[in-house]
C-alpha positions as CSV (number, residue, x, y, z in Angstrom):
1,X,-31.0,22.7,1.0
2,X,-30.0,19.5,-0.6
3,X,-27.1,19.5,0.8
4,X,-28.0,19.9,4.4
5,X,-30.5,17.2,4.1
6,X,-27.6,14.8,3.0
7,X,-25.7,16.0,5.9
8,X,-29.1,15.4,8.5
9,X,-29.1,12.2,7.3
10,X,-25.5,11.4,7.6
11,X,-25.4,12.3,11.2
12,X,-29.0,10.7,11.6
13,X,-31.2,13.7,12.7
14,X,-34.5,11.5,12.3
15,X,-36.1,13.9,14.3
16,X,-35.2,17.1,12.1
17,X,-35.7,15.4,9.1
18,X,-39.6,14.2,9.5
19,X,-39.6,17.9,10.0
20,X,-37.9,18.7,7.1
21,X,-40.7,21.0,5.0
22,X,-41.0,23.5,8.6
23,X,-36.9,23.3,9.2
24,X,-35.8,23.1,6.4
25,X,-35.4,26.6,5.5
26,X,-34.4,28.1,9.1
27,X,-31.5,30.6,9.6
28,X,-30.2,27.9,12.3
29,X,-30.1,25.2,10.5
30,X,-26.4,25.9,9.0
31,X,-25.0,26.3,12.6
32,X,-26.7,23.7,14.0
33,X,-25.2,21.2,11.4
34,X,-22.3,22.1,11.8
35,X,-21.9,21.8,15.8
36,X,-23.5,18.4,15.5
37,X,-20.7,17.4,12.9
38,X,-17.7,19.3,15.4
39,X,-19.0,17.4,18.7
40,X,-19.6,14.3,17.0
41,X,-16.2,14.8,15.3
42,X,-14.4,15.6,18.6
43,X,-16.4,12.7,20.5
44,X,-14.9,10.1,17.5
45,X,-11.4,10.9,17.9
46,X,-11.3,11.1,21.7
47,X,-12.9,7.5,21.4
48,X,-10.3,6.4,18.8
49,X,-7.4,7.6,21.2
50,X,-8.2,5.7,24.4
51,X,-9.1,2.8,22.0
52,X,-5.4,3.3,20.3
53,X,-3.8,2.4,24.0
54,X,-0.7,4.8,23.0
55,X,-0.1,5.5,26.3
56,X,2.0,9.3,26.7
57,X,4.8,9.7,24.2
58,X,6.2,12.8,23.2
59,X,5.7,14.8,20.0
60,X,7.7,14.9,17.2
61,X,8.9,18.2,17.6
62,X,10.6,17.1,20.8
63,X,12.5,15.0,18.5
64,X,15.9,15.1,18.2
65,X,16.7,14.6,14.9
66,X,20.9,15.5,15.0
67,X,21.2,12.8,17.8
68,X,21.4,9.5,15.7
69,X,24.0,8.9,13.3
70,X,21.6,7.7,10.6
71,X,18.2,8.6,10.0
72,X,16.1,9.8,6.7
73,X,14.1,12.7,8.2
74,X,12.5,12.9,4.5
75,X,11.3,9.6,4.5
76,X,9.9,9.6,7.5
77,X,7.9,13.1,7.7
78,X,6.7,12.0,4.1
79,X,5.3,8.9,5.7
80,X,3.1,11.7,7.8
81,X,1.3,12.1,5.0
82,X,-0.2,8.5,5.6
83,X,0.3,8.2,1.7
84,X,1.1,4.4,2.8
85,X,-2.0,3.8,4.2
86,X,-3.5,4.6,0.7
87,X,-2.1,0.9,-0.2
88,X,-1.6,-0.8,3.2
89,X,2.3,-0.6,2.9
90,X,3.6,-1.4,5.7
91,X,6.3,0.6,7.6
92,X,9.3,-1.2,9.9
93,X,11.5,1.1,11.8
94,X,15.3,-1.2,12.3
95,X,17.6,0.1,14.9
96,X,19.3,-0.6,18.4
97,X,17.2,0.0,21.8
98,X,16.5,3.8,22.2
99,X,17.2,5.8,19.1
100,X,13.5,6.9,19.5
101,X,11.6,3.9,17.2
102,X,8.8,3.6,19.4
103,X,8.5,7.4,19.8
104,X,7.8,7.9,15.9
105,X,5.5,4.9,15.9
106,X,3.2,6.2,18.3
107,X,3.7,9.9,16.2
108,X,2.4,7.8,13.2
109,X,-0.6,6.3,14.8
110,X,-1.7,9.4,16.5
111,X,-1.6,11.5,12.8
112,X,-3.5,8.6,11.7
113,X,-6.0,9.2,14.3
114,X,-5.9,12.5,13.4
115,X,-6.7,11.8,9.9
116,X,-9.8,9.9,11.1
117,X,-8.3,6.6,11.2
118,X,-8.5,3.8,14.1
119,X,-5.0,2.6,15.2
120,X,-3.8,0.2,17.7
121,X,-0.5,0.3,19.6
122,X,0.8,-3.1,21.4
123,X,4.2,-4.8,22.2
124,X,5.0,-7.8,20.6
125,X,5.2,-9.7,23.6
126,X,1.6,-8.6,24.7
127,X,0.1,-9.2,21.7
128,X,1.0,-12.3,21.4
129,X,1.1,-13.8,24.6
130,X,-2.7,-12.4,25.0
131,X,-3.2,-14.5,21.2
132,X,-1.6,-17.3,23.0
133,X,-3.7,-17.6,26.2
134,X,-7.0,-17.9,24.4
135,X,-8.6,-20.8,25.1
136,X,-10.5,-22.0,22.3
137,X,-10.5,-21.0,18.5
138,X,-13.8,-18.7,18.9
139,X,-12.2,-16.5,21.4
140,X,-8.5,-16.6,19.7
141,X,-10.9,-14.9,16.3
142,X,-12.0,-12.8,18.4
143,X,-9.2,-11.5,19.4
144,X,-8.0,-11.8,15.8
145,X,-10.2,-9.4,14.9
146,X,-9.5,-6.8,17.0
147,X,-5.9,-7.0,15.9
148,X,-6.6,-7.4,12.1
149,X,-9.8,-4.8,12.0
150,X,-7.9,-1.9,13.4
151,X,-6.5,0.3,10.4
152,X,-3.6,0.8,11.6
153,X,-1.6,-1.7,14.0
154,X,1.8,-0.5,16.0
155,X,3.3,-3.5,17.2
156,X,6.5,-2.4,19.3
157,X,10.0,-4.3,20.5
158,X,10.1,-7.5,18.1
159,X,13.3,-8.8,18.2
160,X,14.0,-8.1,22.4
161,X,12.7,-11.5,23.1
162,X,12.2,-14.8,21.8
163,X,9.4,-17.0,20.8
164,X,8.1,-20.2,20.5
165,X,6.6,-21.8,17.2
166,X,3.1,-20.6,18.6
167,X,3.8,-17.3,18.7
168,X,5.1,-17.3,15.5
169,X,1.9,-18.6,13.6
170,X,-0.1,-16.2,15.4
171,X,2.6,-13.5,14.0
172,X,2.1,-14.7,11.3
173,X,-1.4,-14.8,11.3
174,X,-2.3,-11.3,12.1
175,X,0.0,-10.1,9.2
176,X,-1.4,-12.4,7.0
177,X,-5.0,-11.3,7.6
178,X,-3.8,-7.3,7.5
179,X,-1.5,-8.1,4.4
180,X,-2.7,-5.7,1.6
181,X,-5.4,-4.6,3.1
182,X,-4.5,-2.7,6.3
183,X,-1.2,-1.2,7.1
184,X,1.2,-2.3,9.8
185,X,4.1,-0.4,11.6
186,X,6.2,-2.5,13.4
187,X,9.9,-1.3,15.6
188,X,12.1,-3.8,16.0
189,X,16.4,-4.2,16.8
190,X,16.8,-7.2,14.6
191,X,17.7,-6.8,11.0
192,X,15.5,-9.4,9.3
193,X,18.2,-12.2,8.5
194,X,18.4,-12.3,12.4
195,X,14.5,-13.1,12.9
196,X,15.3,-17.0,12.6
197,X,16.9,-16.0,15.7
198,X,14.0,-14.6,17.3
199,X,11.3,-17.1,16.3
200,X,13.9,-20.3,16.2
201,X,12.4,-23.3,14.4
202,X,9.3,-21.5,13.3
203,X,8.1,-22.4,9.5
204,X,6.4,-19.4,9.0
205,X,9.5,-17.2,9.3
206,X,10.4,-16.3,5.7
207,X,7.1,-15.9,4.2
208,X,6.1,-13.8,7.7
209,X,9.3,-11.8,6.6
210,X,8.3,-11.8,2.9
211,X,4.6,-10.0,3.5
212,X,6.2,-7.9,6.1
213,X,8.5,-6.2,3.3
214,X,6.1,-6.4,0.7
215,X,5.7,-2.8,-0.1
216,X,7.1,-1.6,3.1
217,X,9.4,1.2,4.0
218,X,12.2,0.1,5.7
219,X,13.6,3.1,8.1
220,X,16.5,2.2,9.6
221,X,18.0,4.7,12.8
222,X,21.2,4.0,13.9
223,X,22.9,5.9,17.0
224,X,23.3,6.2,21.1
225,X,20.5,5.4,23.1
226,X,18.4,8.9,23.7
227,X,17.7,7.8,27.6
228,X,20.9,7.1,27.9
229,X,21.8,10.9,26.4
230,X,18.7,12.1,28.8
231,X,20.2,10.1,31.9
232,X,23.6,11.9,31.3
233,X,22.0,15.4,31.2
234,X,20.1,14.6,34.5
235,X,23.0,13.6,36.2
236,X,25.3,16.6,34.9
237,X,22.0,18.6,35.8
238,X,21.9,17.2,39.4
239,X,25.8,17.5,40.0
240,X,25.4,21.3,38.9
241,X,22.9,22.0,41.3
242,X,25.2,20.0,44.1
243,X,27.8,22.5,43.3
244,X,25.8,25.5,44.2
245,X,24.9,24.3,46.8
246,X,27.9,22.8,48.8
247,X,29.1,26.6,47.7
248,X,26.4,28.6,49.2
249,X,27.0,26.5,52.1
250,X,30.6,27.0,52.2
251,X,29.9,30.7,51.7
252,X,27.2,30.6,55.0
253,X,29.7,29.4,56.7
């Protein structure tokens, strides 16, 4: 009985529990515990998903793991444990455009959701350039905070674009606000020697690098594009089916 009292009060079943000495004991109260904790449960995560902006990806088992030429499988299905988020490591996924980065990152936030986490999936580009347009430093914390809070942040495609000293210090700011206390997972095509490269003349560049690393695993994929392996099948695809068909139409005729 105890113990469903702890759990009325967790969920906050005011009602139920000023009733507590005539309820306490019923045969429903078990049941009705328990679907309170499922709906609320399922109501949470569905809230935590449109929150997440993911947007659709496909699952990991639609991933092909013989397609790139490099890739630790074992590192990265151990990351689904979300053992790094016990420490806030961070986790960096290196490779050229289309090996299927983005596609694990949003597999990582969504088992985070799963676990009962909050996650938050942005480009760089929009990320920044929303930090960039605020107008006026108690809007810009605002928006900090929505990108620092979150316990885990996705932010896609650094390194396809360049950016300006501003949008480097606010880089830099959101990691440095997250650094050891929230975990980051971050895709990008630049090895991080090259970053000077994407944030030229920026300051903050090594130390942004520096807390970036900092207990991070590094997961580099190397390989062909996969839409460009997916556009190759739809084309052989489409020229099958043009076969059959110019040969049932030679045979009509």
């Amino acid at each position: 009985m105890n113990q469903f009292k702890e759990r009325a009060k967790a969920l906050g079943l005011h009602g139920l529990l000023a009733h507590w000495d005539e309820w306490g004991a019923a045969s429903w109260l078990e049941r009705l515990l328990e679907a309170e904790e499922a709906e609320r449960g399922r109501r949470s995560f569905e809230r935590r998903v449109a929150e997440a902006r993911l947007g659709h990806f496909k699952s990991l088992a639609d991933f092909d793991w013989q397609w790139p030429s490099r890739i630790d499988r074992a590192l990265i299905e151990e990351l689904f444990n979300l053992s790094f988020l016990e420490d806030a490591s961070n986790v960096v996924l290196v490779g050229p455009n289309g090996v299927g980065k983005t596609m694990l990152a949003q597999n990582l936030a969504y088992q985070a959701l799963l676990g009962g986490h909050t996650a938050l999936f942005t480009s760089a580009s929009a990320m920044l350039n929303e930090l960039a347009a605020q107008d006026g430093s108690y809007a810009l914390n605002r928006l900090l905070k929505r990108y620092t809070q979150v316990r885990v942040l996705v932010i896609d495609e650094v390194g396809y674009l360049s950016y300006d000293s501003r949008h480097a210090d606010l880089l830099f700011e959101v990691v440095t606000r997250r650094y050891q206390q929230r975990s980051t997972i971050l895709t990008t095509n630049r090895p991080f020697s090259e970053w000077n490269e994407v944030f030229p003349n920026a300051a903050c560049v090594v130390t942004l690098v520096d807390r970036l690393m900092h207990r991070a695993e590094i997961v580099h994929v190397e390989g062909q594009s996969f839409r460009l392996k997916e556009a190759q099948e739809r084309s052989a695809e489409r020229e099958s089916r043009r076969k059959v068909q110019r040969k049932k139409r030679g045979d009509a005729a």
